[in-house]
C-alpha positions as CSV (number, residue, x, y, z in Angstrom):
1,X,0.0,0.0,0.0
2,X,3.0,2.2,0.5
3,X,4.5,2.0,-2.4
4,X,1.0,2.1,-4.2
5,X,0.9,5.8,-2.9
6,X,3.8,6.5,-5.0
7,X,1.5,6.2,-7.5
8,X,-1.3,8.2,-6.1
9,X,0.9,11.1,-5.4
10,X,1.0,12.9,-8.7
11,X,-2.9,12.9,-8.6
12,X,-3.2,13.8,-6.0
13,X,-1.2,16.4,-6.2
14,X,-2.9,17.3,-9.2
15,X,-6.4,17.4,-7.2
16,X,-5.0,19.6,-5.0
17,X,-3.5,22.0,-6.6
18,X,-6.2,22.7,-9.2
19,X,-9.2,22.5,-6.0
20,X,-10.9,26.1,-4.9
21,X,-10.8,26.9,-0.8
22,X,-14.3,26.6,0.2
23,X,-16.6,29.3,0.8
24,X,-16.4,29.3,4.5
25,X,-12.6,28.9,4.7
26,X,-12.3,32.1,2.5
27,X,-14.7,34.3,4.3
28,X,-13.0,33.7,7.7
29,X,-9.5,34.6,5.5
30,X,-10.8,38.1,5.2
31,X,-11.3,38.4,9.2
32,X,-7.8,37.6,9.8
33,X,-6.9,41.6,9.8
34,X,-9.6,42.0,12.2
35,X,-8.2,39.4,14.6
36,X,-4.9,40.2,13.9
37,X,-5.9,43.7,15.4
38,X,-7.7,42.0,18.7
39,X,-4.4,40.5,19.5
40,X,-2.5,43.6,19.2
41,X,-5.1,45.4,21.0
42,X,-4.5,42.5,23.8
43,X,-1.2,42.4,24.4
44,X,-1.3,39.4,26.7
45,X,-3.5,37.4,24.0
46,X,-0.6,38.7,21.8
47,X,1.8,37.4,23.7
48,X,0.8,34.2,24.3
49,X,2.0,30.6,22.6
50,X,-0.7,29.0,20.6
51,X,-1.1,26.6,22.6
52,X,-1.9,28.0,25.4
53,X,-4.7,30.5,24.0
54,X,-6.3,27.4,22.5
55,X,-6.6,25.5,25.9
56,X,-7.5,29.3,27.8
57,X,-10.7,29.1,26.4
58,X,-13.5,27.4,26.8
59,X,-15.2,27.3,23.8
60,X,-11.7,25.9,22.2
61,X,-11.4,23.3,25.2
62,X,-14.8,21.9,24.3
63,X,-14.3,21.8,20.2
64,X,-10.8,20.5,21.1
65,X,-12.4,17.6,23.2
66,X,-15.3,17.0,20.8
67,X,-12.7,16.6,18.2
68,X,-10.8,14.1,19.6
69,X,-14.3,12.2,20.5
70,X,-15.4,12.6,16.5
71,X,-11.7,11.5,15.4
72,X,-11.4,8.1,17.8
73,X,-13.8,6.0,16.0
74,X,-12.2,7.2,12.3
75,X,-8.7,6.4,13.7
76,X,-9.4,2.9,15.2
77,X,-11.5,1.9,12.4
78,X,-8.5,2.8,9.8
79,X,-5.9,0.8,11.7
80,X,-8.3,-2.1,12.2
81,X,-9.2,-2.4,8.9
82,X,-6.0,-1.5,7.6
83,X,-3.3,-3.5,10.0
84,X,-5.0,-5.8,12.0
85,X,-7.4,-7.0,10.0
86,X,-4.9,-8.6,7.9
87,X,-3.4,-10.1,10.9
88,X,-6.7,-10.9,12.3
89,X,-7.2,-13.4,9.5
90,X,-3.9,-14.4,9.0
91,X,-2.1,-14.8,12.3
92,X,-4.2,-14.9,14.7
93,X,-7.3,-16.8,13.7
94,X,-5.7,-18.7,11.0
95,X,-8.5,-18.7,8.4
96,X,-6.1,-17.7,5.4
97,X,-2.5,-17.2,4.8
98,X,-0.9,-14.3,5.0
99,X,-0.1,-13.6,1.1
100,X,-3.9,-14.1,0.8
101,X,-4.9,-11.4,3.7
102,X,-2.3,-8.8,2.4
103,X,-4.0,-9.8,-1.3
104,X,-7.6,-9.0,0.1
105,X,-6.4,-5.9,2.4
106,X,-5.1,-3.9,-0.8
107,X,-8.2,-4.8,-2.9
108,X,-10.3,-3.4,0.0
109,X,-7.9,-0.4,0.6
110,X,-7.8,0.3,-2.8
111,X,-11.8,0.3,-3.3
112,X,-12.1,2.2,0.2
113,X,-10.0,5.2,-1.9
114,X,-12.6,5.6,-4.7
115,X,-15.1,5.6,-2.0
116,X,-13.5,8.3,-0.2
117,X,-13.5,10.7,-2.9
118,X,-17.1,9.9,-3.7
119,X,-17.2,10.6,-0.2
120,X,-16.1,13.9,-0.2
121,X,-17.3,15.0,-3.5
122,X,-20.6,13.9,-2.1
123,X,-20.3,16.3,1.4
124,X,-20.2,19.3,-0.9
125,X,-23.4,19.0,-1.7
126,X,-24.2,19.0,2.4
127,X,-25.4,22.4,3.8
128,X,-23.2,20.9,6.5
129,X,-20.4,18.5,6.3
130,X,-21.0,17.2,9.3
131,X,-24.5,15.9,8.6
132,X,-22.9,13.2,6.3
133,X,-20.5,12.4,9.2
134,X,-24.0,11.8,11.4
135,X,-24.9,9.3,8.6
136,X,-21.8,7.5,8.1
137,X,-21.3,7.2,11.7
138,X,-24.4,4.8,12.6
139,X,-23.4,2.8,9.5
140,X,-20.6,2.4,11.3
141,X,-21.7,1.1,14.6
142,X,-24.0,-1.7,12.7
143,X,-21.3,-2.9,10.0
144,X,-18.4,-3.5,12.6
145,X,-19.9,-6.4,14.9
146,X,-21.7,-7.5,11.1
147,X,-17.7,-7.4,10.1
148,X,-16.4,-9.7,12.2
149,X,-19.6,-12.0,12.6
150,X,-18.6,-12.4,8.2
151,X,-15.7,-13.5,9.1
152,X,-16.7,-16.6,10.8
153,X,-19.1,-17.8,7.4
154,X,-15.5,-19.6,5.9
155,X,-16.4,-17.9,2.7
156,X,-14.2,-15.8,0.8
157,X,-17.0,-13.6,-0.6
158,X,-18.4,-12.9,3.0
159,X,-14.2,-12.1,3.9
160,X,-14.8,-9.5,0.9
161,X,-18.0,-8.2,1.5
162,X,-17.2,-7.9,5.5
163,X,-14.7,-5.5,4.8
164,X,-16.4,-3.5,2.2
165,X,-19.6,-2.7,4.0
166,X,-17.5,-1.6,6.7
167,X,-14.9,0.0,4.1
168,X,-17.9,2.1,2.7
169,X,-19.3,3.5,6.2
170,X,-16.3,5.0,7.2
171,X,-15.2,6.3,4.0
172,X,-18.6,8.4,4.6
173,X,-17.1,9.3,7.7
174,X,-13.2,9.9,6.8
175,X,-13.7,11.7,3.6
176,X,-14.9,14.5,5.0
177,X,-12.6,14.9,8.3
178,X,-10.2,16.8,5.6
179,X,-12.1,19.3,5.6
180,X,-14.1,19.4,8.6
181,X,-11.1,19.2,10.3
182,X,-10.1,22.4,9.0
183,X,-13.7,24.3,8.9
184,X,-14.3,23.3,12.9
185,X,-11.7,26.1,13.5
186,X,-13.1,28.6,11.6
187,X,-14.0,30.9,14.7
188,X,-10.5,31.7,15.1
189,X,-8.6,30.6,11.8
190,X,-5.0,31.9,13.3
191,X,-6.0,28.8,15.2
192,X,-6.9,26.4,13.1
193,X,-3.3,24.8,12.1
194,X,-2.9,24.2,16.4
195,X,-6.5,23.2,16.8
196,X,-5.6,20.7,14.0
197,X,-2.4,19.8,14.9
198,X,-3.4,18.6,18.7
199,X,-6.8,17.3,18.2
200,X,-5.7,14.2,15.1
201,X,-2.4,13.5,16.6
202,X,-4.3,13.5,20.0
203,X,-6.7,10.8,19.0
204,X,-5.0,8.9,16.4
205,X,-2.2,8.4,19.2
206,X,-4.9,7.3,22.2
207,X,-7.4,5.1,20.2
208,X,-5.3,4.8,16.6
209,X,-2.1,3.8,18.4
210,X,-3.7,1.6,20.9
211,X,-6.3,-0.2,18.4
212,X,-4.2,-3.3,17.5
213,X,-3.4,-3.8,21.6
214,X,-6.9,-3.6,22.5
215,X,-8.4,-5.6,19.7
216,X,-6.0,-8.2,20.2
217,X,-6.9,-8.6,23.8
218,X,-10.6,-8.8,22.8
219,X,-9.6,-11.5,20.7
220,X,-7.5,-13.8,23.2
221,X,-11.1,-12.8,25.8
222,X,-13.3,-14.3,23.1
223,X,-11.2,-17.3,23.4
224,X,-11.2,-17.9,26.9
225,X,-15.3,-16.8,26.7
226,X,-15.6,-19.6,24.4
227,X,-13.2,-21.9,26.1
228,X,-15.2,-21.2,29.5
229,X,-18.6,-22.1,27.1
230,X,-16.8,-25.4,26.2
231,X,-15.5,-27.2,29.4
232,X,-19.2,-25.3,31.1
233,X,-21.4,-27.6,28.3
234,X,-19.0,-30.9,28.8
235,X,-19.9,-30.6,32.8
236,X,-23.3,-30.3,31.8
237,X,-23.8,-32.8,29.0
238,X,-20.8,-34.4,28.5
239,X,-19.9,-32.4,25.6
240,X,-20.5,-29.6,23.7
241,X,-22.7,-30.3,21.1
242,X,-25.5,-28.8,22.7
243,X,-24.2,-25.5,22.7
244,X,-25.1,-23.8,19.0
245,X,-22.4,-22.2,16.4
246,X,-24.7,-19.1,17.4
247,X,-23.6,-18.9,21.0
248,X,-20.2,-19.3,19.9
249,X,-20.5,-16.5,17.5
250,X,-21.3,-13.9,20.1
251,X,-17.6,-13.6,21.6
252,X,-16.3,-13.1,18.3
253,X,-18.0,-10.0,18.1
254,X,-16.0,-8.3,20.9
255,X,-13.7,-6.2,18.9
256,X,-17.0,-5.1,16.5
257,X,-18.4,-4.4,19.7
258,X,-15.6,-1.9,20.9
259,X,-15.4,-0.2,17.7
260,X,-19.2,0.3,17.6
261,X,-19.1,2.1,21.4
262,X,-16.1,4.4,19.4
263,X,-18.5,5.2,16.6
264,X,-21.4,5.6,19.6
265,X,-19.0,8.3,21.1
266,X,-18.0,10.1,17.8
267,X,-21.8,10.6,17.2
268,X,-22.8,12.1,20.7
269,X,-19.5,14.1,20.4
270,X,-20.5,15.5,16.8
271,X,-24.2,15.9,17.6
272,X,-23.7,17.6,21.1
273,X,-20.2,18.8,22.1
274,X,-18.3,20.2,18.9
275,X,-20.1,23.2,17.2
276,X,-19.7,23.5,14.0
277,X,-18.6,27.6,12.6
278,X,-21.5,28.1,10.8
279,X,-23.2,27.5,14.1
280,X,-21.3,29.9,15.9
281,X,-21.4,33.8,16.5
282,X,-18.3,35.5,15.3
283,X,-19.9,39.0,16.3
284,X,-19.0,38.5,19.8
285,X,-17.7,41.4,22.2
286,X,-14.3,41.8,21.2
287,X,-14.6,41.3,17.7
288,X,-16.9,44.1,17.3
289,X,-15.1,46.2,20.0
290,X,-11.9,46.0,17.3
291,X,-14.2,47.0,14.3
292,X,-15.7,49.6,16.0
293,X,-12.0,51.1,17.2
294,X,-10.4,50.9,13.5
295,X,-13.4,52.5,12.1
296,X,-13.1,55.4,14.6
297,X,-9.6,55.6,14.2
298,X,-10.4,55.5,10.0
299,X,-12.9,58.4,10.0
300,X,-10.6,60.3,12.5
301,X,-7.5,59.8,9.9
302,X,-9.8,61.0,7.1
303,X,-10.9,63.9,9.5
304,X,-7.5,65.0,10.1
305,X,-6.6,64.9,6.2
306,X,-9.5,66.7,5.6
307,X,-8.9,69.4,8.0
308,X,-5.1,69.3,6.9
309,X,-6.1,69.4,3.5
310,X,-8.5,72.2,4.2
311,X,-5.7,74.2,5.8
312,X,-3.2,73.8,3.4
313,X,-5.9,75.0,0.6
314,X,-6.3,78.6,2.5
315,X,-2.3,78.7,2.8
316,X,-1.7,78.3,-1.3
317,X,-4.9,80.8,-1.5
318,X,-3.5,83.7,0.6
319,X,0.4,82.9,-0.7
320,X,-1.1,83.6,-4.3
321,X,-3.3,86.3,-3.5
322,X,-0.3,88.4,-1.9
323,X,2.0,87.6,-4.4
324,X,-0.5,89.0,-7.1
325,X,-1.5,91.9,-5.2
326,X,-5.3,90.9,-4.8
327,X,-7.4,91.1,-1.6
328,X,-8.0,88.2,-0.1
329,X,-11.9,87.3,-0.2
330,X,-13.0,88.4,3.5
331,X,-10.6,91.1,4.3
332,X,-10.5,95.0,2.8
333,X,-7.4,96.6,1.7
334,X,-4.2,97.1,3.6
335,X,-3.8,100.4,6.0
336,X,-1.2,101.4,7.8
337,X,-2.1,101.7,11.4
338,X,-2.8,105.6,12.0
339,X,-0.4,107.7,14.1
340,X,-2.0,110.1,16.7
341,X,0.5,112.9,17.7
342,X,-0.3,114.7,21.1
């Protein structure tokens, strides 16, 4: 897959370079004078890392958390599918060999990038791209127990199509964190690289970096759930028989089952915690306390040019009038001051 993104780049690339900034990322551009001039007008906000004015406020604390709570489902659902599932399969419960599982994890990879873009194509079309994340995100909490319980039917097309209905939900989801990622800072955009910075590597490191550890411990649980089943329906009837496949399939499930509580907590995060900028009010007291002072000091510049101007006007006036001999309009002729003699 690495090397495959060699081949990506170039388009990529191409993409990129040739794609507009969206409508909401250019009109906060324009307010970046504005803030620039709250900071100088605050010399302790001025002063200040940026990391510590994202973490003094409140309102950044709470997108900050709600973006690592959107972000921990996406992140644990890329490494599972991407790394472990592979291993999953391979390794660990042995139902293919490992040529086979790297074989089906870059079909799947590669199908999940076409679905990405269709993804993210798709959003635009969104008043809010956020509202495609709320319908990705339930997807998401039904297709990864459905996921794993495929992987138990010891056929290769329900290996395939346990990964692709999974693949597609979260390519709902992740092509649009790009940009939502970006756009959830839009309140203060000087922010929005920090805001950005903290909140992926944040969750990608807690839930992303952890993923494989956890999921393999689920695994080695379901295998001492199942074991306990085993030896519990030999004391009862002298074997398991009487226990059904379906009982068995339950424990299975556990890793499906910890990525659907993720997804759970991305959806509360990005329906009640994270507000999204066109939900928020960028009139607030400071803001218009900055407008109002640079348009007072505006019409007082143009007041003083005027009144310079003005003066300036009379000087040229008078200079000219005197040189030419006229009288000045206003003002009589020249007398001498008269001389009384006692």
């Amino acid at each position: 897959p690495f090397l495959f993104s060699l081949i990506l780049a170039p388009a990529l690339y191409y993409i990129v370079s040739h794609t507009e900034e969206s409508k909401l990322w250019s009109e906060r551009s324009e307010q970046k004078d504005t803030e620039q001039m709250i900071r100088e007008q605050d010399p302790v906000v001025h002063d200040t890392p940026a990391v510590v004015d994202l973490l003094s406020s409140p309102f950044r604390r709470r997108q900050l958390v709600g973006m690592i709570g959107v972000l921990s489902a996406v992140s644990s659902s890329f490494y599972t599918l991407f790394l472990w599932t592979p291993v999953y399969l391979s390794n660990l419960r042995g139902i293919m060999s490992e040529q086979e599982a790297d074989l089906l994890n870059f079909f799947v990879i590669g199908t999940q990038i076409f679905f990405i873009v269709f993804a993210g194509k798709m959003s635009d079309s969104f008043p809010h791209r956020m509202d495609l994340v709320r319908i990705g995100l339930p997807g998401m909490i039904v297709a990864a127990p459905i996921m794993f319980g495929l992987f138990e039917s010891e056929s290769w097309f329900g290996y395939v199509i346990a990964q692709l209905q999974f693949g597609f939900c979260l390519s709902l989801v992740q092509g649009v964190m790009a940009s939502w990622e970006v756009e959830l800072w839009m309140a203060d955009p000087t922010l929005s690289f920090t805001g950005v910075a903290i909140g992926h590597n944040v969750a990608s490191t807690l839930f992303g970096g952890t993923m494989p550890l956890v999921a393999t411990g689920l695994y080695y649980r379901s295998n001492s759930l199942i074991q306990n089943m085993q030896s519990s329906a030999e004391e009862a009837n002298g074997g398991f028989e009487s226990v059904s496949e379906y009982e068995f399939l339950w424990p299975r499930l556990l890793p499906g089952f910890y990525l659907s509580f993720l997804s759970c907590v991305s959806l509360y995060c990005i329906s009640f915690v994270v507000r999204h900028p066109h939900d928020v009010r960028t009139g607030d007291s400071r803001l218009k306390q900055a407008v109002l002072t640079e348009l007072d000091n505006k019409a007082s510049s143009r007041k003083k040019k005027s009144s310079k101007a003005d003066k300036e006007k009379k000087r040229k006036q008078l200079e000219k009038s005197l040189q030419s001999g006229e009288v000045v309009e206003g003002a009589g002729a020249y007398e001498p001051p008269q001389v009384v003699l006692s």
